[in-house]
PDB file of the backbone (N, CA, C, O) and the ligand in Angstrom, with CONECT records:
HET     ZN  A 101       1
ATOM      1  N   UNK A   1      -8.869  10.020  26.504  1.00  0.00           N
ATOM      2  CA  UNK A   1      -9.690   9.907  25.282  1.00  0.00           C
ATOM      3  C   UNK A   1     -11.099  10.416  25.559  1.00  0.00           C
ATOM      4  O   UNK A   1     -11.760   9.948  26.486  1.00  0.00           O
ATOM      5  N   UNK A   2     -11.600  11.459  24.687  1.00  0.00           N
ATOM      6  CA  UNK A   2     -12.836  11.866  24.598  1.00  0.00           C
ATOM      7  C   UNK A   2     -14.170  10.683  24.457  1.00  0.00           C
ATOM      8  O   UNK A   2     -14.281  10.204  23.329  1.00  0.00           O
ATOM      9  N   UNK A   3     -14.951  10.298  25.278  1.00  0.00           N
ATOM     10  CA  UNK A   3     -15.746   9.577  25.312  1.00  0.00           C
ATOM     11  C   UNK A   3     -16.946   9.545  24.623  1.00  0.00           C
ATOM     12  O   UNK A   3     -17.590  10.595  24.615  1.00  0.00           O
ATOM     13  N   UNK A   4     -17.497   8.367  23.912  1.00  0.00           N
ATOM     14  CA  UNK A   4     -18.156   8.967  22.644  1.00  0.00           C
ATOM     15  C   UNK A   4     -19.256   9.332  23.104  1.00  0.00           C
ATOM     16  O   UNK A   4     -19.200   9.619  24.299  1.00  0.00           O
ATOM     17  N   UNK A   5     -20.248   9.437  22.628  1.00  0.00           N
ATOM     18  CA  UNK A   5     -22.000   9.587  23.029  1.00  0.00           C
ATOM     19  C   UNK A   5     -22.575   8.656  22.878  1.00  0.00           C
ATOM     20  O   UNK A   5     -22.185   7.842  22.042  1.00  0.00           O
ATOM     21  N   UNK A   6     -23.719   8.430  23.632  1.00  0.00           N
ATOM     22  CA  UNK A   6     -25.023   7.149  23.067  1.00  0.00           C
ATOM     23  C   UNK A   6     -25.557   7.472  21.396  1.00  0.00           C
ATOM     24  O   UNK A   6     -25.821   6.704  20.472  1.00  0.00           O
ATOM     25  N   UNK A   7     -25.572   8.913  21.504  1.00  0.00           N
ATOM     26  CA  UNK A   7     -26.346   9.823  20.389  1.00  0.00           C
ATOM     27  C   UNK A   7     -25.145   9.789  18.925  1.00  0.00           C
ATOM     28  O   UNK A   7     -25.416  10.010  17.744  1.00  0.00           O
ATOM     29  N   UNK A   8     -23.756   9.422  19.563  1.00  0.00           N
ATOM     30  CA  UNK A   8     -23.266   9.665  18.436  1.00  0.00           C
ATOM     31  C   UNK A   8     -22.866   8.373  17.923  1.00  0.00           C
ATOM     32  O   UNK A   8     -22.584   8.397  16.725  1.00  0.00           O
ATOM     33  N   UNK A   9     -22.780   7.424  18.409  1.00  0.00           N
ATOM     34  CA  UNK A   9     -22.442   5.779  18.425  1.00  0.00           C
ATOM     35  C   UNK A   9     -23.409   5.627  17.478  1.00  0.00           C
ATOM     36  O   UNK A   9     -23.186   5.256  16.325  1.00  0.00           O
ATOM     37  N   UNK A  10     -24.919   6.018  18.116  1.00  0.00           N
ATOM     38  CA  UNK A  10     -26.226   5.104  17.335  1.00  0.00           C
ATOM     39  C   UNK A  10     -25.976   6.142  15.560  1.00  0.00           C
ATOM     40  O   UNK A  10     -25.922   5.691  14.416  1.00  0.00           O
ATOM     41  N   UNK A  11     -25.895   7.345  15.971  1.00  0.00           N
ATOM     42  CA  UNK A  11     -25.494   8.046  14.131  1.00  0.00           C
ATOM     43  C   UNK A  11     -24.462   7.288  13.402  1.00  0.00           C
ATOM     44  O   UNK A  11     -24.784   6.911  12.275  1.00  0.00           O
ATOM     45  N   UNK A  12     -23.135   6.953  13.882  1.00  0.00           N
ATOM     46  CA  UNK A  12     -22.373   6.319  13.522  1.00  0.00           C
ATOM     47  C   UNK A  12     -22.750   4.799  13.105  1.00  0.00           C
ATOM     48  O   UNK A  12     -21.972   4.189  12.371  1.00  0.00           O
ATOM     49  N   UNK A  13     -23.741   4.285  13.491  1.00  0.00           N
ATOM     50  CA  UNK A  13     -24.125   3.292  13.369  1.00  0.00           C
ATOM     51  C   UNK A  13     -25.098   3.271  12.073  1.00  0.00           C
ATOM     52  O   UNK A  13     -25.001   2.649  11.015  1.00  0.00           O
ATOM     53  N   UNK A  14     -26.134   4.239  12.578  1.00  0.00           N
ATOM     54  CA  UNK A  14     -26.759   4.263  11.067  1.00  0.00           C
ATOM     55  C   UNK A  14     -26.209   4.691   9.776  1.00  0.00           C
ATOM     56  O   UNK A  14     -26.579   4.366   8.648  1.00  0.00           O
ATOM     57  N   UNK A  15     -25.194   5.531  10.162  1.00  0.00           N
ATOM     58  CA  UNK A  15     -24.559   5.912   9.002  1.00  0.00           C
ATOM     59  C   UNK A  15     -23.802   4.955   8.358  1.00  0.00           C
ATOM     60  O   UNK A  15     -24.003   4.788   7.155  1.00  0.00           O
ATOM     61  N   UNK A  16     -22.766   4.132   9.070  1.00  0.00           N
ATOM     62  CA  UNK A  16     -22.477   2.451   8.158  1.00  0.00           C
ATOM     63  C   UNK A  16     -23.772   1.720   7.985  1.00  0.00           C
ATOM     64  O   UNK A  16     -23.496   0.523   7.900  1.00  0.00           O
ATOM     65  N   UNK A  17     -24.788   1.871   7.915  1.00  0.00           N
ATOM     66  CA  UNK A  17     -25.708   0.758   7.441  1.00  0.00           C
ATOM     67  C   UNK A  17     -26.184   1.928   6.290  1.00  0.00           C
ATOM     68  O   UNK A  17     -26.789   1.378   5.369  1.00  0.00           O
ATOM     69  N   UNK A  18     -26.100   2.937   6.171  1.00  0.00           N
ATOM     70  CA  UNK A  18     -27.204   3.656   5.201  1.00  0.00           C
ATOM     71  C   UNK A  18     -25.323   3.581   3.847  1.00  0.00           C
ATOM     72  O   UNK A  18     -25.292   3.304   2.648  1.00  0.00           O
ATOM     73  N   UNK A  19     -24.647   3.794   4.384  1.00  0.00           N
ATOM     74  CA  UNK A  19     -23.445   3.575   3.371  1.00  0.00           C
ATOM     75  C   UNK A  19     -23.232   1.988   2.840  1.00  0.00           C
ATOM     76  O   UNK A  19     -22.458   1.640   1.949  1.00  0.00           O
ATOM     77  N   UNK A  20     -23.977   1.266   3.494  1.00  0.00           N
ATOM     78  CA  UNK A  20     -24.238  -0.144   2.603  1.00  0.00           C
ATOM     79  C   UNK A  20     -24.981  -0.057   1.833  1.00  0.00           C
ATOM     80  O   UNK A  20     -24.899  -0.532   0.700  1.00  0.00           O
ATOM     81  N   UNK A  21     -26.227   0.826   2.470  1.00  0.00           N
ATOM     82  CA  UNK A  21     -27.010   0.531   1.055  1.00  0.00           C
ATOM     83  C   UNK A  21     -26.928   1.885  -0.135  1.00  0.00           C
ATOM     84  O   UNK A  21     -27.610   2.312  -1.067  1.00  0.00           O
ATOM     85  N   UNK A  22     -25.970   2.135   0.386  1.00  0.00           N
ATOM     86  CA  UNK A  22     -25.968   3.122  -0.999  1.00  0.00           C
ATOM     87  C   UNK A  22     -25.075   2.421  -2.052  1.00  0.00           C
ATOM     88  O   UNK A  22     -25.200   2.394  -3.277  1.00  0.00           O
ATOM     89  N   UNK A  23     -24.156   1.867  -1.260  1.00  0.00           N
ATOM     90  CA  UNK A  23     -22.975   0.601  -1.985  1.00  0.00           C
ATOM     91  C   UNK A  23     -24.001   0.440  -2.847  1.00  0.00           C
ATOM     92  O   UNK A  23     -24.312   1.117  -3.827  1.00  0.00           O
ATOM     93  N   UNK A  24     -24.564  -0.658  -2.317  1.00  0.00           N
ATOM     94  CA  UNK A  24     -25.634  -1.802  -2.763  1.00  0.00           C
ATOM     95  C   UNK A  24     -26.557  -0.917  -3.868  1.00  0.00           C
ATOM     96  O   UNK A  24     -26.589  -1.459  -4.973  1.00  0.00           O
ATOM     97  N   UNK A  25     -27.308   0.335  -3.768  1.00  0.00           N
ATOM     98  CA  UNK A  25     -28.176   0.952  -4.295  1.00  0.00           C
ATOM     99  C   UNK A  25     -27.530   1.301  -5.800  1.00  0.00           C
ATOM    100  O   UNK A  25     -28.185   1.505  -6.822  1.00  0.00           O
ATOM    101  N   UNK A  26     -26.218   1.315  -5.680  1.00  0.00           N
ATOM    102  CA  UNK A  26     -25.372   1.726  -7.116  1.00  0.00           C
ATOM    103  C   UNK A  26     -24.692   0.816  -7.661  1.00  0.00           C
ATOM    104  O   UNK A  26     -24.003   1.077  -8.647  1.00  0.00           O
ATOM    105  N   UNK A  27     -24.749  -0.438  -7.126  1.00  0.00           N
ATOM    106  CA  UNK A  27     -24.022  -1.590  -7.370  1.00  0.00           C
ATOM    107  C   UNK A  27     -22.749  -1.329  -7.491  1.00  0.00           C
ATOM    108  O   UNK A  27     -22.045  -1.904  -8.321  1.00  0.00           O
ATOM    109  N   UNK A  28     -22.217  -0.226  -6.489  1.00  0.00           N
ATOM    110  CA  UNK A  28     -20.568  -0.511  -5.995  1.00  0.00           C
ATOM    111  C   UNK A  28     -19.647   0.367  -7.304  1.00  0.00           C
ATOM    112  O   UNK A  28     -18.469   0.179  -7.608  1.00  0.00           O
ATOM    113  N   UNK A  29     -20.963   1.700  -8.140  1.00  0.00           N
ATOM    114  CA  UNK A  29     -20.145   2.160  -9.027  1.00  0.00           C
ATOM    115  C   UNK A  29     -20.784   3.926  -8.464  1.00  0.00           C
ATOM    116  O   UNK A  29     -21.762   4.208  -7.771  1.00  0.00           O
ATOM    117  N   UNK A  30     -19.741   4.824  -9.118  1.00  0.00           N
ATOM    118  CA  UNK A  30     -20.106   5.797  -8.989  1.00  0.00           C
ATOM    119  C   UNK A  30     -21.524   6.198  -9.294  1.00  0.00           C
ATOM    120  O   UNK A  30     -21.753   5.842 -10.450  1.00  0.00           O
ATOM    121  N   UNK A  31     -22.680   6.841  -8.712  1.00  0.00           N
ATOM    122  CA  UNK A  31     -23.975   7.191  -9.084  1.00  0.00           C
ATOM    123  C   UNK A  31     -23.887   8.253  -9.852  1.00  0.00           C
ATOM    124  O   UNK A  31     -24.886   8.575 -10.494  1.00  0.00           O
ATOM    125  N   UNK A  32     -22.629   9.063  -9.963  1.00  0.00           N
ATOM    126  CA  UNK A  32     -22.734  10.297 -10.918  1.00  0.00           C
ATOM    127  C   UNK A  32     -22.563   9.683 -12.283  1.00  0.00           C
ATOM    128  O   UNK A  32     -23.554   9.584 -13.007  1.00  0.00           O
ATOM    129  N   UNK A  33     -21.324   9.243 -12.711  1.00  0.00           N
ATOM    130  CA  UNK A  33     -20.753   9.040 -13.947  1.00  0.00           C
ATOM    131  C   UNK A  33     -20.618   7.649 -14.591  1.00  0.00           C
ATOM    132  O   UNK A  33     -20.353   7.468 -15.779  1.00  0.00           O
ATOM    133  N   UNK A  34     -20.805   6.802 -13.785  1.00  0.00           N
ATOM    134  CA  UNK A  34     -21.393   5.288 -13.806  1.00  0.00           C
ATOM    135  C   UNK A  34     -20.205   4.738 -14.111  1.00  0.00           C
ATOM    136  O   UNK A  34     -20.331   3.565 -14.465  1.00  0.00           O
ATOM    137  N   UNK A  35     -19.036   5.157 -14.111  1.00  0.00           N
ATOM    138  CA  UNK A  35     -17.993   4.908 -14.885  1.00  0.00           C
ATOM    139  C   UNK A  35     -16.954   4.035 -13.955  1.00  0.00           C
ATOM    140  O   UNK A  35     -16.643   2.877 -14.234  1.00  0.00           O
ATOM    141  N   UNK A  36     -16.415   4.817 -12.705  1.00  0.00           N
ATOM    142  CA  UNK A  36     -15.943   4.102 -12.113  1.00  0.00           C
ATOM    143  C   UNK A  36     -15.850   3.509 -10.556  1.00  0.00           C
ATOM    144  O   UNK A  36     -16.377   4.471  -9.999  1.00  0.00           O
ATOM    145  N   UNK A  37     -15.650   2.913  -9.859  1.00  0.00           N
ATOM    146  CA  UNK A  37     -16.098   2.383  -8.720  1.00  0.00           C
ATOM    147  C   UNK A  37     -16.524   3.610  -8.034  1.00  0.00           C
ATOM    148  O   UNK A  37     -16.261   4.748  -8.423  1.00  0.00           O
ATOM    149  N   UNK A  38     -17.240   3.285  -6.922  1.00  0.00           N
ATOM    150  CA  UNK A  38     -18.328   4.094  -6.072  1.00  0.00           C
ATOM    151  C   UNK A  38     -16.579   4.336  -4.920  1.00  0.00           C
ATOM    152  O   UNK A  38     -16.180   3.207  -4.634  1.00  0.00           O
ATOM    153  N   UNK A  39     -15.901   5.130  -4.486  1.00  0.00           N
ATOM    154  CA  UNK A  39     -15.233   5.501  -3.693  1.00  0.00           C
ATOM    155  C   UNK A  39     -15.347   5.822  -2.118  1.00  0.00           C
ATOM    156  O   UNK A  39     -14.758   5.428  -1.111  1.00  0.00           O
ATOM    157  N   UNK A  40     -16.737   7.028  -2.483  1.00  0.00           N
ATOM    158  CA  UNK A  40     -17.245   7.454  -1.060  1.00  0.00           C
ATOM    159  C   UNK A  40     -18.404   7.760  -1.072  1.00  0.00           C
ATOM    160  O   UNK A  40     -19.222   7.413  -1.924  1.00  0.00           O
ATOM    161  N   UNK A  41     -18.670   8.694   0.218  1.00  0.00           N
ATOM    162  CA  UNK A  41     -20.274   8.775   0.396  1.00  0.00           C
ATOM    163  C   UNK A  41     -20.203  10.250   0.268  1.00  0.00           C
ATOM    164  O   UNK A  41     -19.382  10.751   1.036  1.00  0.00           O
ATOM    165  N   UNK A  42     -20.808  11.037  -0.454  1.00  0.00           N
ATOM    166  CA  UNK A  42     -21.237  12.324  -0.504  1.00  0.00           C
ATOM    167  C   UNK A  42     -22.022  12.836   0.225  1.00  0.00           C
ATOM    168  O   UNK A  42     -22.806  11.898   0.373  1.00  0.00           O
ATOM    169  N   UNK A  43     -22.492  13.805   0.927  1.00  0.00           N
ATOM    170  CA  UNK A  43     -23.792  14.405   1.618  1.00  0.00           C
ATOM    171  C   UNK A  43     -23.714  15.413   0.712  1.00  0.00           C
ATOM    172  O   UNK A  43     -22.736  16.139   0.535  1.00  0.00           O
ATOM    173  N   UNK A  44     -25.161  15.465  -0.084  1.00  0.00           N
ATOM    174  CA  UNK A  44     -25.816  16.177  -1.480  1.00  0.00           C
ATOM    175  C   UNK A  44     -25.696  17.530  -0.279  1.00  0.00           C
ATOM    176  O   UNK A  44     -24.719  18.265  -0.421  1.00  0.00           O
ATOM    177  N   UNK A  45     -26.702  17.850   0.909  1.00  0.00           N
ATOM    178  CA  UNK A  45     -26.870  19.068   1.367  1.00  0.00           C
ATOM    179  C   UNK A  45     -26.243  19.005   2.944  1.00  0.00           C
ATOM    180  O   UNK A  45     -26.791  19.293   4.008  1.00  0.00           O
ATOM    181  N   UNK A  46     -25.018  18.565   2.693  1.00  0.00           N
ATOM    182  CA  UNK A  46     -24.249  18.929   4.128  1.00  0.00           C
ATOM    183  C   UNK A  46     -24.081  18.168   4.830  1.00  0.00           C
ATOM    184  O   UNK A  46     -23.941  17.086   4.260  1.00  0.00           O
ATOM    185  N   UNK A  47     -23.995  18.099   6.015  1.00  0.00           N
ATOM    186  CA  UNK A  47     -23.899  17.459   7.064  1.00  0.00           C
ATOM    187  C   UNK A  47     -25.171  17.545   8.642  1.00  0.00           C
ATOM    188  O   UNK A  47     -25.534  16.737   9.497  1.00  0.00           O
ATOM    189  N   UNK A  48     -25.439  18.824   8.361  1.00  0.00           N
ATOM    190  CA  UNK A  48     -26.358  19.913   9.104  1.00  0.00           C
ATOM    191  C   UNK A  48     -27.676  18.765   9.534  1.00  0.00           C
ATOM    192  O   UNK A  48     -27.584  17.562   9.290  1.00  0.00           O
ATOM    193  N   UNK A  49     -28.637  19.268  10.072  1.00  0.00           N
ATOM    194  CA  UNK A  49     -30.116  18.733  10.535  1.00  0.00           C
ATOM    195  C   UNK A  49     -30.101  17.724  10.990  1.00  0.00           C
ATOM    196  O   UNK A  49     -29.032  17.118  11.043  1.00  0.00           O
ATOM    197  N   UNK A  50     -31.354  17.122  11.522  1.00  0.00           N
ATOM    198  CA  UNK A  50     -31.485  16.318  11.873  1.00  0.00           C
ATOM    199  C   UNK A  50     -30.952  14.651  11.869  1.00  0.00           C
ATOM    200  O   UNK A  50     -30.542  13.829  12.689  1.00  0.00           O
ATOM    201  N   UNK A  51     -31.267  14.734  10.268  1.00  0.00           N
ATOM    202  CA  UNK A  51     -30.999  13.449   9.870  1.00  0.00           C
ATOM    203  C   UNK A  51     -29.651  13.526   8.556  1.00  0.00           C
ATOM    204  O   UNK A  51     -29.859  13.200   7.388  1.00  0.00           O
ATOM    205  N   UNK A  52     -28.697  13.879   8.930  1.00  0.00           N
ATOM    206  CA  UNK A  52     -27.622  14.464   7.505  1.00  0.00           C
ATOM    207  C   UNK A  52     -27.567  12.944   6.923  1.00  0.00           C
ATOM    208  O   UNK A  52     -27.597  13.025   5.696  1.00  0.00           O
ATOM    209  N   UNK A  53     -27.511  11.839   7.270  1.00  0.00           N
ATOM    210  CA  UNK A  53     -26.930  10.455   6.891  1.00  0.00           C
ATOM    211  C   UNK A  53     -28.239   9.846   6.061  1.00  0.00           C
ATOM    212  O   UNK A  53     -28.282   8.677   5.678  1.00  0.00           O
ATOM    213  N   UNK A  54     -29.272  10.793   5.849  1.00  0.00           N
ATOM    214  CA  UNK A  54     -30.552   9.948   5.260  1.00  0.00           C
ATOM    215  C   UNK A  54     -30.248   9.762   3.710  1.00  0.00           C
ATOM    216  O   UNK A  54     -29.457  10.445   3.061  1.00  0.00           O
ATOM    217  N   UNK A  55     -31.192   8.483   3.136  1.00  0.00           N
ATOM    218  CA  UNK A  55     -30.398   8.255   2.141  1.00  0.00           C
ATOM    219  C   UNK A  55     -30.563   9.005   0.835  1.00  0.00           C
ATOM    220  O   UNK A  55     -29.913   8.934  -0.208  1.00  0.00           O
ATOM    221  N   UNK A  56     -31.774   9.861   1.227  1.00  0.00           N
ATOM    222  CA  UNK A  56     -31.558  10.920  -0.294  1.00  0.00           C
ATOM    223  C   UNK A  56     -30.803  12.019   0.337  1.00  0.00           C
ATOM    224  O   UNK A  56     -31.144  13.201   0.306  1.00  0.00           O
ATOM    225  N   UNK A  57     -30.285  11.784   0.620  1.00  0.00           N
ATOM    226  CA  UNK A  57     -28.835  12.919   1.129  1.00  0.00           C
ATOM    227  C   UNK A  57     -27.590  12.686   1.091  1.00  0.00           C
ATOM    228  O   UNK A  57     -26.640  13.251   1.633  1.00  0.00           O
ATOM    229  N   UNK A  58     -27.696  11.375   0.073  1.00  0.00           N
ATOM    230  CA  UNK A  58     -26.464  10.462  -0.418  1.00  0.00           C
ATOM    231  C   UNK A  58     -26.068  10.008  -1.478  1.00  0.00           C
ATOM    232  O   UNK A  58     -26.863   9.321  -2.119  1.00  0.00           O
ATOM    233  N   UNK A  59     -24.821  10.222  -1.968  1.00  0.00           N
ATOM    234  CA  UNK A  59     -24.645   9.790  -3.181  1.00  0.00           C
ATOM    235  C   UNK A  59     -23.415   8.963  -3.310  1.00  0.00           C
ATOM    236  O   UNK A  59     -22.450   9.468  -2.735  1.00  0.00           O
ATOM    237  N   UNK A  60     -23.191   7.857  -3.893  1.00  0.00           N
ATOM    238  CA  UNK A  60     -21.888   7.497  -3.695  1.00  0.00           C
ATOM    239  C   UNK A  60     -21.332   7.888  -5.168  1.00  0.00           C
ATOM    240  O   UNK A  60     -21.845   7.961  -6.285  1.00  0.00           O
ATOM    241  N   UNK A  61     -20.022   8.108  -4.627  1.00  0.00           N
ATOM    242  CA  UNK A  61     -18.990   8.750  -5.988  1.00  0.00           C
ATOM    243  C   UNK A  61     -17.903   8.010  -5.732  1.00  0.00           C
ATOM    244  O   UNK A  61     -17.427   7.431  -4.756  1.00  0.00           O
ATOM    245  N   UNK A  62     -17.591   8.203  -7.026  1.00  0.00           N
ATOM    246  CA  UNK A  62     -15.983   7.888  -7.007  1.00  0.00           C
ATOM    247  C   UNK A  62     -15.225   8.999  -7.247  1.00  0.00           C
ATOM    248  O   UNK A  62     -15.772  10.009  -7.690  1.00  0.00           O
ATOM    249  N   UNK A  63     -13.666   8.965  -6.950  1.00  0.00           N
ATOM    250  CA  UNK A  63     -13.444  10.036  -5.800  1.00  0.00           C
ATOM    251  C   UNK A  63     -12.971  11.410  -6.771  1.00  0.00           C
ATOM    252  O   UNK A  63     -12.727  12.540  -6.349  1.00  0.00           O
ATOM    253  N   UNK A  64     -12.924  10.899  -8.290  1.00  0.00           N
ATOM    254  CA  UNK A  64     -12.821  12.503  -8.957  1.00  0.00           C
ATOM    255  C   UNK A  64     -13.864  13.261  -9.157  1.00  0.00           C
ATOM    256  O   UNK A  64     -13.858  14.473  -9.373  1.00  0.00           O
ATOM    257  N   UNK A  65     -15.146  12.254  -9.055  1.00  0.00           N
ATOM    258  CA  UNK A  65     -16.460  13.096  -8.989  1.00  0.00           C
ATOM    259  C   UNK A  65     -17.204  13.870  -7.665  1.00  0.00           C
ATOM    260  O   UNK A  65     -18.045  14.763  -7.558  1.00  0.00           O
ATOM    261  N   UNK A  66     -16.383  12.985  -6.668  1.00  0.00           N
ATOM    262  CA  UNK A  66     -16.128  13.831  -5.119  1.00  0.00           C
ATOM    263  C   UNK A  66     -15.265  14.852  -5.467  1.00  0.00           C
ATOM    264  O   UNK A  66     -15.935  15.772  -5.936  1.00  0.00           O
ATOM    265  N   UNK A  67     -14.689  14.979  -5.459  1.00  0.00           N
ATOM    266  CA  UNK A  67     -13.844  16.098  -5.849  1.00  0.00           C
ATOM    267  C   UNK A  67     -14.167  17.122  -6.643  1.00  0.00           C
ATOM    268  O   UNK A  67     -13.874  18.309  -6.501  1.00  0.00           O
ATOM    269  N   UNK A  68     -14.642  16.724  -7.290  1.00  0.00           N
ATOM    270  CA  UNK A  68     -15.096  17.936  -8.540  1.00  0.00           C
ATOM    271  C   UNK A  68     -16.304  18.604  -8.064  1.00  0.00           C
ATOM    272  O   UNK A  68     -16.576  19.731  -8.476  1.00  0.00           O
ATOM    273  N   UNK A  69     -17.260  17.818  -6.987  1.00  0.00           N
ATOM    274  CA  UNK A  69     -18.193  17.944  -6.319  1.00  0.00           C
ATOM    275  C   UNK A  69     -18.158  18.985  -5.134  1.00  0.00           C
ATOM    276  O   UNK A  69     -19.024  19.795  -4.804  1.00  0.00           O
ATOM    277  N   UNK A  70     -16.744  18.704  -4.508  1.00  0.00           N
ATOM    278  CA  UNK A  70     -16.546  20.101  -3.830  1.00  0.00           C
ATOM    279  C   UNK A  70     -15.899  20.953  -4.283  1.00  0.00           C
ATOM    280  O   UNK A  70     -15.582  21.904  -3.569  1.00  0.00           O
ATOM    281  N   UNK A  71     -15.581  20.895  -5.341  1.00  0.00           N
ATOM    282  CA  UNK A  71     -14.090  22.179  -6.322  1.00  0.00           C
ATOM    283  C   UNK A  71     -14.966  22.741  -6.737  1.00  0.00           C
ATOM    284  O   UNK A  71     -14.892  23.885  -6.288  1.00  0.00           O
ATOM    285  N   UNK A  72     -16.169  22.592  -7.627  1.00  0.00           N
ATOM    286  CA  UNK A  72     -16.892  23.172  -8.201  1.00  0.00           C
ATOM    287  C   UNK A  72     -18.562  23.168  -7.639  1.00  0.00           C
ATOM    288  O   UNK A  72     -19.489  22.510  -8.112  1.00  0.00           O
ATOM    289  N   UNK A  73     -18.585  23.805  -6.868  1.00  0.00           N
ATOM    290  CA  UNK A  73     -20.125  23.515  -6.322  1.00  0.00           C
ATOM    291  C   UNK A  73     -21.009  24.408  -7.194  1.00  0.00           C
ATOM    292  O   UNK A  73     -22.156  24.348  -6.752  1.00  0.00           O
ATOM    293  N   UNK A  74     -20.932  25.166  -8.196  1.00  0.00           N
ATOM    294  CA  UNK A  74     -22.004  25.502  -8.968  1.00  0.00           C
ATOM    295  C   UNK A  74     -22.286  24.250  -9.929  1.00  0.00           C
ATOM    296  O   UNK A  74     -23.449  23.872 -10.076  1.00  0.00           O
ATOM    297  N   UNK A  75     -21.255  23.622 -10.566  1.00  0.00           N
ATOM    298  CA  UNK A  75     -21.671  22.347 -11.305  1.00  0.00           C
ATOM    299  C   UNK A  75     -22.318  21.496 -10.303  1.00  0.00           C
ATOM    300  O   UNK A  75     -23.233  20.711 -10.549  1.00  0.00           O
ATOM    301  N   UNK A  76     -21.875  21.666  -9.359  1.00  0.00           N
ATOM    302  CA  UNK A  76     -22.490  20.272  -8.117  1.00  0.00           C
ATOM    303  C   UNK A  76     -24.157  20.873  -8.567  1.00  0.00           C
ATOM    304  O   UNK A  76     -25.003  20.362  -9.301  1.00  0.00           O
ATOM    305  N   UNK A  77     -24.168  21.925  -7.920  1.00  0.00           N
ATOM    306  CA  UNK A  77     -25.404  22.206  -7.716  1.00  0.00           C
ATOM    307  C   UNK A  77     -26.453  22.093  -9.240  1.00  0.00           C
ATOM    308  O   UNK A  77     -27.639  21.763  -9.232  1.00  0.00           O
ATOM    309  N   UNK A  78     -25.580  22.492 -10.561  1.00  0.00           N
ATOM    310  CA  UNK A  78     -26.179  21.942 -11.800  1.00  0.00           C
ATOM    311  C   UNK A  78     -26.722  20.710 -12.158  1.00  0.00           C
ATOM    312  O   UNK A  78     -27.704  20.372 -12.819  1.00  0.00           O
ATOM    313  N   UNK A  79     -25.725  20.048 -11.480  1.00  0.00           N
ATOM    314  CA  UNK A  79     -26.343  18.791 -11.730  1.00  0.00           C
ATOM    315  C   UNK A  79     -26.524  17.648 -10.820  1.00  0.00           C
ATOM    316  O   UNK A  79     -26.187  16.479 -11.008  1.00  0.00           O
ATOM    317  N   UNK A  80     -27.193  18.249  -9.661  1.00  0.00           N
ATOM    318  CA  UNK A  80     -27.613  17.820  -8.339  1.00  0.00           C
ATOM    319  C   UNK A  80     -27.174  16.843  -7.103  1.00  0.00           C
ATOM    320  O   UNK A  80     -27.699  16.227  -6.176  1.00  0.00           O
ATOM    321  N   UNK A  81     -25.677  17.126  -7.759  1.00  0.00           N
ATOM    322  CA  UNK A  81     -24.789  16.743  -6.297  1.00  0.00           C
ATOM    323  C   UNK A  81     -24.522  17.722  -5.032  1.00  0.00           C
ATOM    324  O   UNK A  81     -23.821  17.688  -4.021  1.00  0.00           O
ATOM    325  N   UNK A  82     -25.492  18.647  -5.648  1.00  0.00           N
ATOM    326  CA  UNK A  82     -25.331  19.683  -3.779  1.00  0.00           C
ATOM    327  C   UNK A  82     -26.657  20.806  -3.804  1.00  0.00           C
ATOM    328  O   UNK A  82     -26.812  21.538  -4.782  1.00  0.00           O
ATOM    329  N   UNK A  83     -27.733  20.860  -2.432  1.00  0.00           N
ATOM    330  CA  UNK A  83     -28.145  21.480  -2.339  1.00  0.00           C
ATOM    331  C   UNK A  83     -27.807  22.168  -1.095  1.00  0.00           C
ATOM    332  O   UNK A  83     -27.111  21.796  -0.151  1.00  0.00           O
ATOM    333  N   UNK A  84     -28.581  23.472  -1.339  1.00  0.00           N
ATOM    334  CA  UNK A  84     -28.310  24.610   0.496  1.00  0.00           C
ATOM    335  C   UNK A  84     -28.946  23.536   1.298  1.00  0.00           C
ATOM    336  O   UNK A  84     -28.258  23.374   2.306  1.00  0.00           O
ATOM    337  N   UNK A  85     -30.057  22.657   1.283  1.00  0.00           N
ATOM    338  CA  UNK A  85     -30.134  22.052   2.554  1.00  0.00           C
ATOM    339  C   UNK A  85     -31.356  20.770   1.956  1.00  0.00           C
ATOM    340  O   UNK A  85     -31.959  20.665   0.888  1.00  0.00           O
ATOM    341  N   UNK A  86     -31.346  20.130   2.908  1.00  0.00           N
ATOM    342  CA  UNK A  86     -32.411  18.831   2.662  1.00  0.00           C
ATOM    343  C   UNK A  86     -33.717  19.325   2.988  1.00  0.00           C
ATOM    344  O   UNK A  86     -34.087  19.759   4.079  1.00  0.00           O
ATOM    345  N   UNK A  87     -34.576  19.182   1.608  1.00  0.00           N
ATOM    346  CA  UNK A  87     -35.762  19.490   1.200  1.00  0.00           C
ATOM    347  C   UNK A  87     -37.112  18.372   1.416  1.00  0.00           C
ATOM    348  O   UNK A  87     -37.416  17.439   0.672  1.00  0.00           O
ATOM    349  N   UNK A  88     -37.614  18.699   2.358  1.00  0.00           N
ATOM    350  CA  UNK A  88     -38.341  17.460   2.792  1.00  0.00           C
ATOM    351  C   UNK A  88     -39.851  17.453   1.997  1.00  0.00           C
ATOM    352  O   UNK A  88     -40.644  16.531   2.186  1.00  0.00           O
TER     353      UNK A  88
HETATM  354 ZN    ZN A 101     -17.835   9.410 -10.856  1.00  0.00          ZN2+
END
């Protein structure tokens, strides 16, 4: 078994605490369509840089608005579920 990292444990780590509070930040419903439960965690601009797990780089969806989020990335990008990269 591939042995993990210090570097990737502690990301993994922040990344379940920043996916609580996005839970928590939407009260456990989709942030796009408000409609139905919050499913997953989106990364608006990737995965890439420094900090990909930060929390305006997060959206929680439920999972047809994930979906539609990567099927259609010009709508993503219309209506700001995806940018080329995190804009500081
Ligand atoms: Zn939705």
């Amino acid at each position: 078994m591939k042995p993990v990292s210090d570097k990737r444990r502690k990301r993994d780590a922040i990344y379940a605490t920043r996916r609580q509070q996005v839970w928590e930040r939407g009260n456990g419903m989709c942030e796009h369509c408000y409609m139905a439960a919050m499913g997953s965690v989106h990364h608006v601009a990737g995965r890439g840089g420094p900090d990909p797990h930060r929390l305006d780089n997060l959206k929680g969806l439920c999972e047809p608005c994930h979906r539609k989020a990567h099927a259609e990335p010009e709508w993503a990008r219309s209506v700001g579920l995806m940018r080329s990269r995190i804009e500081n």
